[in-house]
N, C-alpha and C positions, 0 to 999 in steps of 0.2 A: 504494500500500500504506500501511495506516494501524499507525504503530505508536505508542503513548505515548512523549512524552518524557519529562513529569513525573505525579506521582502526589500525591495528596495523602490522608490518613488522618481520617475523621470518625466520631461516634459521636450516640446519641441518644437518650431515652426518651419516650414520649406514654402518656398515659392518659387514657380518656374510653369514654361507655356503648356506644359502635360501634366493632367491631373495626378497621373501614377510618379512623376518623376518628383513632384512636388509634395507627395507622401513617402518618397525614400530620402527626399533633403529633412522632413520633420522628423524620421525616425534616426538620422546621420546629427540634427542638432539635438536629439534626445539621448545619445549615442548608445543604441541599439537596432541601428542598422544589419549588424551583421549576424544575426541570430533570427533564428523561425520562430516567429511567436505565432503562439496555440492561445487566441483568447478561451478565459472562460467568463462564468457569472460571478456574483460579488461578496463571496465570503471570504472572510480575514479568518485565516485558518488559528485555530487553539495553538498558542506560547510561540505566533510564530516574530521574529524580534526584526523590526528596522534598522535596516543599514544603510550607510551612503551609497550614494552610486560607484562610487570608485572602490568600495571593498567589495559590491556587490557585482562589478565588473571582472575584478581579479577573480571571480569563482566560475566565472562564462569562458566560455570557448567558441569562434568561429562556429555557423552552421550548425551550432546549439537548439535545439527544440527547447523552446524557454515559456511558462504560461504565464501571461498578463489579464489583468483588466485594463479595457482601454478606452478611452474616450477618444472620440476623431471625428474633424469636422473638416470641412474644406469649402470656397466657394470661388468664384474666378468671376464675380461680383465687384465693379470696384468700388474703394473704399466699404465695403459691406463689414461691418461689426462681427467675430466672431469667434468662440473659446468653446475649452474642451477642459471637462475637472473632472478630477476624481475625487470623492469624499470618502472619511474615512472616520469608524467610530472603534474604538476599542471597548470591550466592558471590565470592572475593575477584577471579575471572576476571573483567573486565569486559567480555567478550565472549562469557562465560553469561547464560543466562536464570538468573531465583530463581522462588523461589515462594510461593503466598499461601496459605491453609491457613482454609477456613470452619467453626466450631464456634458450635451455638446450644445448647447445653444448659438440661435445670430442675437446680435441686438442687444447684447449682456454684457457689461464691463468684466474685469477680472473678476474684481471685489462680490457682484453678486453671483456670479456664476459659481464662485466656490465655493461662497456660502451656502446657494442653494444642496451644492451637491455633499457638502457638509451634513445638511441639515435634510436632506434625503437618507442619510447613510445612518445616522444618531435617531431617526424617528423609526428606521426599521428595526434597531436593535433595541430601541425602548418598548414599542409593539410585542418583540423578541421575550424581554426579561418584565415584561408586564409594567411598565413605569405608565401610568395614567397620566395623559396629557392632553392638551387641546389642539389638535392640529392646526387650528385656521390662528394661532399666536403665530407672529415672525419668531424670524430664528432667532431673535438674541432672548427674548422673552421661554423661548421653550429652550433652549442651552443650560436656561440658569436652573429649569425644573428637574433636566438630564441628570446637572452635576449635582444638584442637591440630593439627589436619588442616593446617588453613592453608590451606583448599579454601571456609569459608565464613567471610565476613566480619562478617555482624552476622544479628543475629536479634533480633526485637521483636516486642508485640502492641499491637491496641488491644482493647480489652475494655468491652462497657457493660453493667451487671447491674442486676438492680430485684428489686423484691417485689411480685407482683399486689398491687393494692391493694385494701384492707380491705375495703370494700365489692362487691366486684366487678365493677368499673369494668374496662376491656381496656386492662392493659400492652402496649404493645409497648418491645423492645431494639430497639439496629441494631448495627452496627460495619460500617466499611466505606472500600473502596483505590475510589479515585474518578481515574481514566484523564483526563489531559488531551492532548492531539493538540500 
């Protein structure tokens, strides 16, 4: 049975006149260009521990079968608005699973896109460990009811946002929870 122990958090942006070539510059500034990623869905697997990218690098190899969660957007729109997050909730049981939370919106600054997918990822693990809450609260209003729970212990995002460019060239975002064994 394969399960992650460590994880590690990247992000990316490419632009260039082909949409595919433009999602292998976002995955070369995310630097995991060179590895097969196998997405899957959005569970933060039991004890499993964040690392940087660059420790989480040294344990990859070339042509690596690697599983991510991945957010990705693109448009060849210009100037068009648009990000790709990943949210991230841990629970303080460390014998819970958490959970990841994929958000690619247009039209969404950093700042709310990551919140959102923050607070998509912390509303499904509250759901999860039974924390009674109000859905229709913003997130800073339901964060504070999370942490008082004392049921989750951290919540975070990564967020990567662009603006098609001027010419309309093809943006691509990424954001994305990169699984290592």
């Amino acid at each position: 049975m394969y399960v992650p122990k460590k994880v590690f958090f990247t992000k990316g942006v490419g632009r260039d006149k082909e949409y595919l070539a433009s999602f292998e510059l976002a995955l070369r500034d995310a630097k995991i260009e060179k590895y097969n990623i196998v997405t899957v869905s959005s569970i933060y697997p039991v004890g499993c521990k964040k690392v940087s990218v660059e420790k989480g690098l040294e344990e990859l190899k070339p042509g690596q079968i690697i599983h991510a969660v991945m957010a990705r957007n693109a448009t060849n729109e210009p100037n068009r608005q648009l990000a790709a997050s990943i949210g991230v909730a841990i629970p303080k049981d460390k014998k819970m699973y958490g959970y990841l939370s994929e958000h690619h919106p247009y039209g969404e600054t950093s700042e709310r896109s990551g919140d959102y997918a923050e607070d998509l990822a912390a509303s499904m693990l509250a759901t999860t460990l039974g924390i009674d809450f109000d859905a229709d609260k913003a997130w800073n209003e339901k964060e504070q009811v999370f942490k008082m729970s004392g049921k989750i212990v951290n919540t975070f995002n990564i967020t990567q946002s662009a603006r098609g460019n001027k010419d309309g060239l093809w943006t691509t975002v990424i954001a994305a929870a990169i699984f290592l064994p």
